[in-house]
PATI-898378 format. One record per residue (C-alpha): residue number from 1; residue in three letters; chain; x, y, z. Coordinates in steps of 0.25 Angstrom, whole numbers. Example, Ala and Ser with C-alpha at 12.3 -4.5 7.8 and 13.67 -1.06 7.14 Angstrom:
# PATI-898378
  drense  rolo  dofi      X      Y      Z
       1   ALA     A     49    -18     31
       2   SER     A     55     -4     29
//
This chain:
# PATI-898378
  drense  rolo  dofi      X      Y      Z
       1   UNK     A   -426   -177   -176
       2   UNK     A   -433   -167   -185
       3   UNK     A   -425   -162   -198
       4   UNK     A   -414   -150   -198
       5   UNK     A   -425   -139   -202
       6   UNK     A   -417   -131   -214
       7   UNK     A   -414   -115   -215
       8   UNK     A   -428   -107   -217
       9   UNK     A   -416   -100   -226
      10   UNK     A   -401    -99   -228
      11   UNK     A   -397    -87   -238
      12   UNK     A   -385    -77   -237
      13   UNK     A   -387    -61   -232
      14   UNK     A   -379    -52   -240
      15   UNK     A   -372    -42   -231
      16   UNK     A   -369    -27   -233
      17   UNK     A   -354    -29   -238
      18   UNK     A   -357    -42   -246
      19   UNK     A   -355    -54   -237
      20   UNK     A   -364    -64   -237
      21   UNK     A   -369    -71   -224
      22   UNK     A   -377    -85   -224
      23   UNK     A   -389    -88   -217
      24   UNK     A   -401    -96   -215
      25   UNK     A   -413    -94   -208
      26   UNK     A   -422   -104   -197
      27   UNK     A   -435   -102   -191
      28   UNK     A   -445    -92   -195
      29   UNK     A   -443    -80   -204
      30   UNK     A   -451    -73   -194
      31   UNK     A   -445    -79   -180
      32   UNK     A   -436    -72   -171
      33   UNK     A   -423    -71   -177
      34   UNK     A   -410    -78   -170
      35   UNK     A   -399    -74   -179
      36   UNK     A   -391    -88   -176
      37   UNK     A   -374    -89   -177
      38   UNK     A   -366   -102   -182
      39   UNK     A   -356   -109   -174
      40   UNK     A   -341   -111   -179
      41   UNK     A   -343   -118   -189
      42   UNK     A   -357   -116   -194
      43   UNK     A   -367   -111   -203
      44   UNK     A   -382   -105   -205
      45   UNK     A   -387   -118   -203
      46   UNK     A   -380   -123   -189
      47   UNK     A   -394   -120   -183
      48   UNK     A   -398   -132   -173
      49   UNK     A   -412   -140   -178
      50   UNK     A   -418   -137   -165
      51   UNK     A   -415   -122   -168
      52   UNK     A   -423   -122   -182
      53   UNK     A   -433   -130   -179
      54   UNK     A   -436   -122   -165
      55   UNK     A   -434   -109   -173
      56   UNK     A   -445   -111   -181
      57   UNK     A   -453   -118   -170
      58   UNK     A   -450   -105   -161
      59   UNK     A   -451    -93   -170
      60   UNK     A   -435    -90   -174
      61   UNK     A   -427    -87   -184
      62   UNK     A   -414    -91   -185
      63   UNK     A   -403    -83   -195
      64   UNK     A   -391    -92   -194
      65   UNK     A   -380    -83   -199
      66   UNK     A   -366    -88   -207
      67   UNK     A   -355    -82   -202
      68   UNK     A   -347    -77   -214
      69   UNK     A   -338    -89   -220
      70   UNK     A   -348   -100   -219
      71   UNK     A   -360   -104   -227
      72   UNK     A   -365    -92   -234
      73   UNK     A   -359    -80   -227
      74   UNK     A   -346    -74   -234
      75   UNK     A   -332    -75   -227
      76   UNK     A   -329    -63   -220
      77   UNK     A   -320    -62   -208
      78   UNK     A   -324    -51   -195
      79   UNK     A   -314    -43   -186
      80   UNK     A   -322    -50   -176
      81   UNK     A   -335    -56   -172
      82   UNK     A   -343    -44   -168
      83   UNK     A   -343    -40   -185
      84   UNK     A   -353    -53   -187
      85   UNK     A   -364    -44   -179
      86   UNK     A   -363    -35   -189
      87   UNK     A   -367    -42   -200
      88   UNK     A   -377    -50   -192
      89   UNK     A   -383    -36   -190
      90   UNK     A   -385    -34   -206
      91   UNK     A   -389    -48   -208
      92   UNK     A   -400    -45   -196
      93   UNK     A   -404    -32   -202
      94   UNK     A   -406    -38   -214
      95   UNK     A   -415    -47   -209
      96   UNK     A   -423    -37   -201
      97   UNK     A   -420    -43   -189
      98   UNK     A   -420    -31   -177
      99   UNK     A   -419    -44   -166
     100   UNK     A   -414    -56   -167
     101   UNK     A   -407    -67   -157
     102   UNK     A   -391    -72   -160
     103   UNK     A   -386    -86   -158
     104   UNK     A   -372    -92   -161
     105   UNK     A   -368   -107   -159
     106   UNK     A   -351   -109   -155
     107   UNK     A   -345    -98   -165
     108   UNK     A   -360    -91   -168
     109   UNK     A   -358    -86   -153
     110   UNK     A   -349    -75   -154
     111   UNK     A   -355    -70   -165
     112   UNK     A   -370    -70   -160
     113   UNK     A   -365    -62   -148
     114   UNK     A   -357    -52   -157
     115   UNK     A   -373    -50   -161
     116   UNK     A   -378    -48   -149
     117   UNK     A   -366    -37   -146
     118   UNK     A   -370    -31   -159
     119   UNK     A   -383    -30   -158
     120   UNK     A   -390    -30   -146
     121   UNK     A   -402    -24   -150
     122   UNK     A   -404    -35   -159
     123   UNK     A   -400    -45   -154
     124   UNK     A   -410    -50   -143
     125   UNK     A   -401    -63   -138
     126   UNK     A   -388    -71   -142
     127   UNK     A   -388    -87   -140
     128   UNK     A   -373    -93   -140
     129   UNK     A   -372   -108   -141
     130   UNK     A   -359   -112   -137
     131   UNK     A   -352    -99   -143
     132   UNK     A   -338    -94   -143
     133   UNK     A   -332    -85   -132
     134   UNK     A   -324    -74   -136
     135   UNK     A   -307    -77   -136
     136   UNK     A   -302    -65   -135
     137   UNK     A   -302    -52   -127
     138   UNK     A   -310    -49   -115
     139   UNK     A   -322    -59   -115
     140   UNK     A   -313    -72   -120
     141   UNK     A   -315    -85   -115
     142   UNK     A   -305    -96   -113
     143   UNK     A   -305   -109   -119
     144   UNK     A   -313   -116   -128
     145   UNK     A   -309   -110   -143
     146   UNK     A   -305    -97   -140
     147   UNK     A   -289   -100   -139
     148   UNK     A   -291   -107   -152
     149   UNK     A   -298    -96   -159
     150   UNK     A   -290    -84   -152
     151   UNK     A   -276    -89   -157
     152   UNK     A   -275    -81   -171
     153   UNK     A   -288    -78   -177
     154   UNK     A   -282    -70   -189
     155   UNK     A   -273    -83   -192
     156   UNK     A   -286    -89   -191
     157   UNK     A   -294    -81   -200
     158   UNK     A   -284    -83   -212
     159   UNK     A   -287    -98   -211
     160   UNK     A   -301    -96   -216
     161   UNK     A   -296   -100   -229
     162   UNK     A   -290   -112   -227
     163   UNK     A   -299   -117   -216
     164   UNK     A   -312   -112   -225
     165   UNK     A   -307   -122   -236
     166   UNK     A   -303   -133   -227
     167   UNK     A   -317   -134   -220
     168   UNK     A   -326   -132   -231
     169   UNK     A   -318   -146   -237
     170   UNK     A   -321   -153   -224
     171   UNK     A   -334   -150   -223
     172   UNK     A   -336   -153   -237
     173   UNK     A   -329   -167   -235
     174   UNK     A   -335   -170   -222
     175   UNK     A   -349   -169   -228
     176   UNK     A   -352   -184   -232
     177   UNK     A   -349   -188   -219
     178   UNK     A   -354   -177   -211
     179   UNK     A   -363   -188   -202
     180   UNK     A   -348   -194   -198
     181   UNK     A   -343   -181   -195
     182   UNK     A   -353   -175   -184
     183   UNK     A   -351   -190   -178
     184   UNK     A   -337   -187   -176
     185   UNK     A   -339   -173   -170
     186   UNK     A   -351   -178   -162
     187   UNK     A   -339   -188   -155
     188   UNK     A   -330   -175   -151
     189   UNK     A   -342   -168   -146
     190   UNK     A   -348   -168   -129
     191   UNK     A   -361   -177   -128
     192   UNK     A   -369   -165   -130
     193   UNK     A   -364   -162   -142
     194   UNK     A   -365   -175   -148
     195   UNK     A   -380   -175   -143
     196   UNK     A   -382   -163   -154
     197   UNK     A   -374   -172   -164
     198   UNK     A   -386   -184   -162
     199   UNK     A   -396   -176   -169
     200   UNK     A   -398   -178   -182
     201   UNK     A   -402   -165   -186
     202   UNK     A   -391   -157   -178
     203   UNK     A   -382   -165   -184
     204   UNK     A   -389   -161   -200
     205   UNK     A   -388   -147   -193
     206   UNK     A   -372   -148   -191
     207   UNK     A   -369   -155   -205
     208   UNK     A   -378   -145   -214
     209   UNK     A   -374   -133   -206
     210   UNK     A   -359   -137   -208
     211   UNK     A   -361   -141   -225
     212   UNK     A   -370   -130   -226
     213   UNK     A   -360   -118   -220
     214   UNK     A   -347   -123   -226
     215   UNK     A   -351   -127   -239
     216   UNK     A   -343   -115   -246
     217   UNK     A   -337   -110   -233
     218   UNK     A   -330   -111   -217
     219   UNK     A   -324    -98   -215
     220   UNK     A   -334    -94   -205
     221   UNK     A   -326   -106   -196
     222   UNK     A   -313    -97   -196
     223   UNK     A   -318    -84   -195
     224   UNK     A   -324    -90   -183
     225   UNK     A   -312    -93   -177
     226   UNK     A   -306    -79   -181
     227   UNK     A   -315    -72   -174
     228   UNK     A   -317    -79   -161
     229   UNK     A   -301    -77   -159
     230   UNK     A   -305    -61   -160
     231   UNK     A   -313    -51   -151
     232   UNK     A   -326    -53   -154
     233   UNK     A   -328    -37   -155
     234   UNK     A   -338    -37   -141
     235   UNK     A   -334    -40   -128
     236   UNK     A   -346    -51   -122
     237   UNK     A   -350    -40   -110
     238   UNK     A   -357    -32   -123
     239   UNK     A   -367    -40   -128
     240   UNK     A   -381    -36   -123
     241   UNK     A   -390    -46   -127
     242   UNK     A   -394    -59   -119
     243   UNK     A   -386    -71   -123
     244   UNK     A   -387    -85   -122
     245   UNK     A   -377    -97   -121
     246   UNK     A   -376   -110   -123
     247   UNK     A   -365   -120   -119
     248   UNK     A   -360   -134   -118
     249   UNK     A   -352   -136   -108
     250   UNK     A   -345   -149   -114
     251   UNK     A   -341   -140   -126
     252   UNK     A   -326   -141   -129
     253   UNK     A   -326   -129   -140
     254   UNK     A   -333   -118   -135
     255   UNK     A   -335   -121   -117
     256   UNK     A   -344   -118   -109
     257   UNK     A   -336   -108   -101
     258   UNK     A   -336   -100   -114
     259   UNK     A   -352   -100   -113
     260   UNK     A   -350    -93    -98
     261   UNK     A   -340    -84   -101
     262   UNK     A   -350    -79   -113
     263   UNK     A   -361    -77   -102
     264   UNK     A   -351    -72    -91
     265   UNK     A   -348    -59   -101
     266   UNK     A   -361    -58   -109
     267   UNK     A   -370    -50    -99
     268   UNK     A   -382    -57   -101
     269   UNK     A   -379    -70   -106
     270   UNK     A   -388    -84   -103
     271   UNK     A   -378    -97   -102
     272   UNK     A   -381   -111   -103
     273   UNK     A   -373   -123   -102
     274   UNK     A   -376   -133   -108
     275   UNK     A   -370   -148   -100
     276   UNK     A   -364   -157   -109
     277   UNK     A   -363   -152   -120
     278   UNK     A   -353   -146   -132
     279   UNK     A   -350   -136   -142
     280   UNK     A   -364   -140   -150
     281   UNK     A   -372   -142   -139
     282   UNK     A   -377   -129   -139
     283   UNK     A   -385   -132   -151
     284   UNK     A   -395   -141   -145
     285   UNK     A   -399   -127   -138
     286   UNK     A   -405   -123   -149
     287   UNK     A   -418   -122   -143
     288   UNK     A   -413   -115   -128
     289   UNK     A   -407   -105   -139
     290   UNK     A   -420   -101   -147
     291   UNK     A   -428   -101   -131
     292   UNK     A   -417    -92   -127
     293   UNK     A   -418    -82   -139
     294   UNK     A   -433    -81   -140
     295   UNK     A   -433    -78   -125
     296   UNK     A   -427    -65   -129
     297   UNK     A   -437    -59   -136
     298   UNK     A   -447    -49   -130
     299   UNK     A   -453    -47   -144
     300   UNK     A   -456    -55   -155
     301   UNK     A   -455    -41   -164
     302   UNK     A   -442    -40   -159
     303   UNK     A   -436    -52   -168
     304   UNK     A   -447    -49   -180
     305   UNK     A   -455    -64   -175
     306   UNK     A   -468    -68   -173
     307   UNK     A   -475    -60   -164
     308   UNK     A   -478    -62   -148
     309   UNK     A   -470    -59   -135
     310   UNK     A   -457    -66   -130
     311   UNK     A   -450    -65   -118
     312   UNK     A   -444    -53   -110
     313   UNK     A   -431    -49   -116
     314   UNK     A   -418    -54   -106
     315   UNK     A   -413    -46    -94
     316   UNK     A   -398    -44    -91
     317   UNK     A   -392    -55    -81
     318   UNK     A   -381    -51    -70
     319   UNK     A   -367    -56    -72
     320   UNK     A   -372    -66    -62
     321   UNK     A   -382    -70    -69
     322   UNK     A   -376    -74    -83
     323   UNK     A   -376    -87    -82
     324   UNK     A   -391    -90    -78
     325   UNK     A   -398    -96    -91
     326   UNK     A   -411    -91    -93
     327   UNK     A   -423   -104    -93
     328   UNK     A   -429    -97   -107
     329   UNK     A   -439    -88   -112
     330   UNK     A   -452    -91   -102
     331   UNK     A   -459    -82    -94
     332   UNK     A   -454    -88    -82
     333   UNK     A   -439    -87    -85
     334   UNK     A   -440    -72    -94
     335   UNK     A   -434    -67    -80
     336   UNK     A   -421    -74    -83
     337   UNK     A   -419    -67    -96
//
């Protein structure tokens, strides 16, 4: 097993009204970007080592982007999840990005689709890898987290505090024994998952990404929470892009039937079960992910990356149609697109 590759680089970007948001970078300067969302908890560097090292292989750059109160990004709390597109928006201008891919793992989802909603002329696909269904209004889904997370998110958002303090000491704590640690998760997890836990650099990935991101900081976990118990300010039927989704269908956090009711309302979703595995399963498809989101280019000089032709941009599927995963980006299967 090759070595976890390292950021290209990991910096802050300075926002118009003087927030901070961390960051770091994968891949070529010049690739195809893939603006890249952290799971709940996570930070800028919960990038799978399959994911770096295929980035730089495949021509992509990834911009893992903190939410505010982890790592580098300063604590700010939204009405709801749609107000992180906006500053997405002013990070992407910023970087001169006038097309770019979104992917979000578990608590990245919501916020990678409230990307696509914004912006869908930008935005030329969204990747969701075990993401969070919405848990109130008219495109909730039951079961899994949502009745957690619906309760009180206002009672949950003045325990930022509190919980912020607490975590940042456990982590802290844990870290000389952080080998003992994934061992003990890796027994509560589905086979699958403890498959992931056996590589020696997913494991590094998990430990650094974790030590790294709450090293000051954990508010990012309760905001989180507070916001996946609100409307997410877009109803699912409004998003325009193509979006792809990956799910285990032995996760006990985030089920499968969450995936399904994600592609059942999204008008031209792509679903993908995954058998036998969990919550961090969709991680080992990494490398599906980057096949799928290149397969959306028609033009390199819409993503500012080395030049030559792609394949033909996605068509929209009927209701009935939803479900059916495309086989990838080759000229015998751009039809399915």
């Amino acid at each position: 097993m090759s070595a976890l590759l390292p950021p290209r680089f990991e910096g802050a970007f300075h926002l118009r009204d003087g927030r901070d948001l961390g960051y770091a970078e994968y891949g070529p300067s010049a690739g195809r970007p893939l603006v890249w969302f952290h799971g709940t908890p996570g930070a800028r560097r919960q990038i799978p080592p399959v994911a770096r090292r295929l980035a730089e292989e495949r021509g992509v750059r990834i911009l893992a982007v903190e939410r505010p109160g982890i790592g580098s990004s300063t604590p700010h709390s939204y009405a709801s999840v749609s107000e992180w597109a906006a500053d997405v928006e002013q990070f992407c201008d910023a970087k001169d990005l006038p097309r770019f891919a979104v992917a979000g793992l578990s608590g990245g989802g919501p916020y990678a689709l409230a990307c696509a909603h914004r912006m869908p002329q930008r935005v030329v696909t969204a990747a969701i890898l075990g993401g969070v269904a919405p848990s109130v209004g008219d495109d909730a889904a039951a079961g899994g987290v949502s009745p957690l997370v619906r309760l009180a998110p206002d009672l949950v958002l003045r325990m930022r505090s509190p919980v912020n303090g607490l975590m940042v000491r456990l982590v802290r704590a844990l870290e000389p024994h952080a080998d003992r640690v994934v061992d003990l998760v890796a027994r509560l997890m589905p086979e699958g998952d403890r498959e992931i836990f056996r590589d020696p650099a997913m494991r590094a990935m998990f430990v650094d990404d974790l030590q790294w991101g709450a090293r000051r900081q954990m508010q990012a976990l309760v905001h989180d929470a507070a916001l996946f118990g609100r409307h997410w300010g877009f109803a699912l039927g409004e998003i325009e892009v193509p979006v792809h989704l990956w799910y285990g269908d032995a996760d006990n956090i985030v089920p499968v039937e969450h995936g399904e009711h994600l592609a059942a309302r999204i008008p031209n979703a792509f679903f993908k079960r995954r058998p036998g595995e969990g919550h961090l399963g969709g991680r080992g498809a990494a490398e599906e992910l980057l096949e799928a989101v290149l397969g959306h280019w028609s033009d390199a000089r819409d993503s500012r990356g080395p030049r030559g032709p792609g394949p033909e941009p996605p068509t929209r599927h009927p209701v009935a149609a939803r479900k059916a995963w495309p086989r990838g980006p080759t000229a015998a299967s751009r039809k399915a697109w």
